[in-house]
Structures are given as C-alpha cells and as structure tokens.
C-alpha atoms as one frame of an Amber mdcrd trajectory, in Angstrom:
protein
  -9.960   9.165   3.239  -7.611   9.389  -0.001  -3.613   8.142   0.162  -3.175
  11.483  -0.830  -3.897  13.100   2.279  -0.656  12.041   3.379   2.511  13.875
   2.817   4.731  10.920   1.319   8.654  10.789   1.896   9.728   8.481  -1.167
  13.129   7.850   0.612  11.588   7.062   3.969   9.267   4.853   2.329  12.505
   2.775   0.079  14.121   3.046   3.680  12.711  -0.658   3.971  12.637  -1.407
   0.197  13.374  -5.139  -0.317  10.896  -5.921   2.337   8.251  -4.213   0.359
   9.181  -5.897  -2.388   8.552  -9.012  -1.945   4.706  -9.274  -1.472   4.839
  -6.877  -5.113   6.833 -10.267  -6.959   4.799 -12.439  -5.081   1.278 -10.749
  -6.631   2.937 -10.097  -9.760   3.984 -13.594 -10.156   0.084 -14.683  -9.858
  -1.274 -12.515 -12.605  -2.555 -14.808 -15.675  -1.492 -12.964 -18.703   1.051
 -13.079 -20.560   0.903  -9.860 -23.103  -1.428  -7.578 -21.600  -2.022  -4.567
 -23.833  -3.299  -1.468 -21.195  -1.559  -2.222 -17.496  -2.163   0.512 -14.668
  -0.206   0.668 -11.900  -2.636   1.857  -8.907  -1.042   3.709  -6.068   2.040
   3.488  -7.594   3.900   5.143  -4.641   7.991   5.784  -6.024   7.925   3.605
  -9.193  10.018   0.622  -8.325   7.469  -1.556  -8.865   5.919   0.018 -12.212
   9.431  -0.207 -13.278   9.488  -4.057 -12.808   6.048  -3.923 -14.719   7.358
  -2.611 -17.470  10.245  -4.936 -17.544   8.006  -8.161 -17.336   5.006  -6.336
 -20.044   7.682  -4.754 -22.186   5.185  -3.881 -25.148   2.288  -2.495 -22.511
   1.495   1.237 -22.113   1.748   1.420 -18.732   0.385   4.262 -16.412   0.972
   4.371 -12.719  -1.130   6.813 -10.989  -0.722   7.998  -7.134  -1.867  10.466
  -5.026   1.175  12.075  -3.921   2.845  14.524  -5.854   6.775  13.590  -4.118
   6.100   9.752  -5.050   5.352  10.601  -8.341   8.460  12.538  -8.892  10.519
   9.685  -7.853   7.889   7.467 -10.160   9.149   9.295 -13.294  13.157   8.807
 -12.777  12.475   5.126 -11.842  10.209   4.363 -14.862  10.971   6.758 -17.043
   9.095   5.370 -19.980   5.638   4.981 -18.247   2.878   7.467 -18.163   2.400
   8.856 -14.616  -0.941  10.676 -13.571  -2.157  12.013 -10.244  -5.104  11.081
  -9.076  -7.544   9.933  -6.155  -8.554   6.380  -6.111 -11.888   7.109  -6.321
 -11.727  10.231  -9.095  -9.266   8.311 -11.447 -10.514   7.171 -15.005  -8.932
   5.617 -17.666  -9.269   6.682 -21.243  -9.452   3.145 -22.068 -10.404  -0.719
 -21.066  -7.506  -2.167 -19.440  -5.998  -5.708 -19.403  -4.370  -5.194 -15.606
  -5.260  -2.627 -13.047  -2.339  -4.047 -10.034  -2.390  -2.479  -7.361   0.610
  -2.971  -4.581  -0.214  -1.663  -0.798  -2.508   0.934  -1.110  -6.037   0.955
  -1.688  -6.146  -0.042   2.551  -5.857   4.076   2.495  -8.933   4.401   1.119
 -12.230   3.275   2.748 -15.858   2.607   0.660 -14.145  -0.908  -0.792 -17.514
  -2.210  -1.678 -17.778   1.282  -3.961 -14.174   0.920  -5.119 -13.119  -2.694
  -5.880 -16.717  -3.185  -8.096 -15.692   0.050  -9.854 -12.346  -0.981 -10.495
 -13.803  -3.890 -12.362 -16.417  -1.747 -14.591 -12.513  -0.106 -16.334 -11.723
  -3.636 -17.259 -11.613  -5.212 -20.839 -13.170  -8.729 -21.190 -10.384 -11.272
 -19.844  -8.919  -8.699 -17.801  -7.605  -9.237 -14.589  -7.655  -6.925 -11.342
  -4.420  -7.684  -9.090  -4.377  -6.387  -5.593  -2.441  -7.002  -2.483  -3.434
  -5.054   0.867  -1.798  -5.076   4.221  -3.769  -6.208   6.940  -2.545  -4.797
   9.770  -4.843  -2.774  11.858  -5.577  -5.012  14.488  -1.719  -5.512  15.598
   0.312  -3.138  17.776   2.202  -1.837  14.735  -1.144   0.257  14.339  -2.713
  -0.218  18.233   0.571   1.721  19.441  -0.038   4.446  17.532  -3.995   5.169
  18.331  -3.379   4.883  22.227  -0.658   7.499  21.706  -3.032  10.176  20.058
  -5.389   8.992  22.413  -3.380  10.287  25.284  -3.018  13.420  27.377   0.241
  14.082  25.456  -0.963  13.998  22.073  -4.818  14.719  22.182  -5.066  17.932
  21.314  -2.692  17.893  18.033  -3.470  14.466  17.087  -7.016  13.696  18.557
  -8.551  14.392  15.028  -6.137  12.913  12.499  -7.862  10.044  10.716  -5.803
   6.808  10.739  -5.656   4.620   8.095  -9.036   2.634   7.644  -7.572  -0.451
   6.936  -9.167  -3.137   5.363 -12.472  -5.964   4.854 -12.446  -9.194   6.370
 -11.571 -11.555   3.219 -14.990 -13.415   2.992 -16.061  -9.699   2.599 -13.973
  -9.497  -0.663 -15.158 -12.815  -1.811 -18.960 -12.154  -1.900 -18.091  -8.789
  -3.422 -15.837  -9.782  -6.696 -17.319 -13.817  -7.396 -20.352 -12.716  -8.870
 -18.902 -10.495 -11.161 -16.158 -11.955 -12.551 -14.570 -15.471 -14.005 -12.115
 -16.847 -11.663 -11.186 -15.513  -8.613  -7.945 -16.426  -6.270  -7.622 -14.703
  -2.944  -4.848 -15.983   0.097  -3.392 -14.471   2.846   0.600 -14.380   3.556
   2.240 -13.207   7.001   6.104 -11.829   6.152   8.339 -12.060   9.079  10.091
  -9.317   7.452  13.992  -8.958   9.595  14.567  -5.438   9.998  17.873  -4.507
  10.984  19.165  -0.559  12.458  17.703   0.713  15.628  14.246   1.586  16.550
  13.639  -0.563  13.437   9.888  -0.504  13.297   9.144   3.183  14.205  11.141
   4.021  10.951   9.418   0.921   9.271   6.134   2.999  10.008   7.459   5.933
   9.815   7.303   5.615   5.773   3.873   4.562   5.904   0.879   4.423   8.883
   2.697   6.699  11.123   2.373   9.795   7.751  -0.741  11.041   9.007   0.309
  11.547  12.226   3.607  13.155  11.336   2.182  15.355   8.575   0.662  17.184
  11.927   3.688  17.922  14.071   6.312  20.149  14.140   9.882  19.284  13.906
  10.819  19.172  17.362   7.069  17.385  18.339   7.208  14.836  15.512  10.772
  14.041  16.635   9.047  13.526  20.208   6.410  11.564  18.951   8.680   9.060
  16.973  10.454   8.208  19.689   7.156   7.713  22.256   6.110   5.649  19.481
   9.294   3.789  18.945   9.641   2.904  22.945   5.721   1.481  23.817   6.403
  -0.359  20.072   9.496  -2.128  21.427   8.247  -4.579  23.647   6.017  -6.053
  21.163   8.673  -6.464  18.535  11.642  -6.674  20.791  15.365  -6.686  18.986
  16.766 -10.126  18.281  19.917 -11.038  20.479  22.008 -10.868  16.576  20.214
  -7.319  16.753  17.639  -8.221  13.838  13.722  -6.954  14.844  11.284  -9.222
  13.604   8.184  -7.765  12.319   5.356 -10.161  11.226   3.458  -8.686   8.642
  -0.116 -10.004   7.631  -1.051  -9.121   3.864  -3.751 -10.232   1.884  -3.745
 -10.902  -2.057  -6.167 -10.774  -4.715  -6.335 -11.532  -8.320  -9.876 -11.714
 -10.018 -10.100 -12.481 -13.557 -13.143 -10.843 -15.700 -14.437 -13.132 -18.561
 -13.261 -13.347 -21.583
C-alpha cells in the first residue's frame, strides 16, 4: 500500500495545521547539520513543511516528493522555489546522494519498512542523515473505531475490502534495522495531547488523514453517513472538555540516523 492510493484534500488535511506542526519542528530541530547540500522532503503532503526547510537550509536544492497529485499542487504555491516530483515511496530515486532525506508523517502509509528504511539509506551521501517521524497510532480507537465500522453490517459490503493504513514497527524493530548500518542513531517516542477545538473534532481530525481510504469509497450522501457513525462511537473515547476543547493524545515516534562520514 502507497500514500498515493488515497485521494488527499490539502485543506482538510491544514484543517488541523498547527497541531501537525509541531512534531515537524520538533524532528527538524534534531537533525545534525548545519548546511546540508541535497535535502528531500519525503511525503511532502501540501508544502508547509518543505517551505520551513527551505527557510532553515536556505542554500539547499530541495525536492519534496508525494504521492498525491492535489498535495502537490498546494506544495508548489507554498514552496515555490523547491523542486516537487511525484512519486511512490518505494519507486522514487534521486539523481543524486543526499545530505537529508526528512520525512514528516508518512511513510506509516506504506508497509515493507524493513525494504524501505535500509533503501532510504543506500540514496545517502557519507555523513548524511535520514530524519523520520511516524505516527503510531493503530492500536488506539482513533483507528479501532474505524475498522469495527467497515466491519459491520452497515458498511461491509462498500468498505469490507478497503485496506487501512498499515501502520507502523515496534521501535526495537527500527533499532536492529538502522544501528548496523549507520553512525549514530537517536530514536524517542512523544505522545501530543493535541486540544482540538469545533465540533465532532476528531472525525474531521481523521477525516484529513486515516479516515481517506475509507472516504475515497463512498458517495456523497454515504460518506456524509459514515462521518458521522464514525464521529458518534469516536466520542466517548475522546469526549469534549467542559471549556469545549477535545483532547486527542497522539503517540508519534521519531527517528534520526546519521550515516558515517
């Protein structure tokens, strides 16, 4: 499964910007270099955060590269002096070594991790560093929800087949994957209690992200239906706040090997 087999809504997805933000600064602040020459920006979804790539490695060529056709069109008014290509994960190439492949929330679309992360590290130039941050999510009821509704009598037959999103490796998995093969390597795991405000918050929180696949399916009038369904057996796990804030505790894990010099 590719994050391109998902039809991406850039303004669904910005919906919940500054949330989505923060674990990008908080990866970005981690990387160790301080001029790198060749960045990518992988899975580069609308281009906010290429743009604040650019704007911290101001003499890089920088290239984001996504899937999705729609994010890339908002990539190219956001960071309008990058390089954008489009590209699976897995089929994606650069034409040279690079000092920085970052990637921000989104190689947890993509399954075969022991294929992709060692492959990632083959593109990069001696010193160079591989930045990644992944959402770890699966085993909550932001995803659970959403797999016992497709699992039902109600949504079955048009949903029964849609592949969710794989999600991720258990981090020692990472660790005995990348150790061997590179210099340093610094992995940690955050949980954002990310305050969502509006009603229904978390339905449209997913909305611009896990709940794609499924939506990409339904009609107007059915994915209306199944937003809501969604939205009320989501609410009792992440209840709204009495100063109408929902809290939504969000489990991401971070990665930043470093090849040798």
């Amino acid at each position: 499964m590719a994050r391109s087999a998902a039809t991406w809504d850039a303004a669904q997805y910005l919906r919940f910007g500054n949330e989505r933000l923060r674990p990008a600064l908080d990866l970005l602040a981690q990387i160790p270099l301080a001029a790198p020459s060749r960045v990518v920006d992988l899975g580069c979804g609308p281009g906010n955060v290429t743009a604040i790539l650019e704007h911290r490695f101001p003499d890089a060529d920088i290239v984001g590269v996504d899937g999705s056709a729609a994010m890339l069109a908002k990539a190219r008014t956001a960071a309008a002096k990058c390089r954008f290509e489009q590209a699976d994960f897995f089929q994606w190439q650069p034409r040279h070594k690079l000092d920085l492949i970052y990637s921000n929330a989104a190689l947890q679309w993509v399954d075969r991790h022991s294929t992709l992360f060692p492959r990632l590290l083959s593109f990069l130039a001696p010193g160079g560093v591989l930045a990644v941050q992944m959402p770890n999510m699966l085993a909550t009821p932001l995803h659970q929800v959403s797999r016992q509704l497709t699992a039902s009598d109600e949504w079955s037959q048009e949903l029964g087949d849609v592949i969710p999103q794989p999600g991720i490796l258990p981090a020692t998995d990472y660790w005995d994957m990348l150790r061997h093969q590179v210099e340093s390597l610094e992995m940690w795991q955050t949980t954002y209690m990310h305050a969502l405000q509006g009603e229904n918050a978390v339905m449209e929180w997913a909305s611009g992200s896990s709940l794609r696949p499924y939506l990409d399916r339904l009609a107007v009038e059915r994915k209306t239906k199944f937003q809501q369904a969604y939205a009320d057996a989501v609410q009792p796990h992440y209840p709204r706040r009495p100063d109408g804030t929902t809290l939504l505790p969000f489990h991401r894990l971070f990665v930043v090997a470093r090849m040798a010099a």
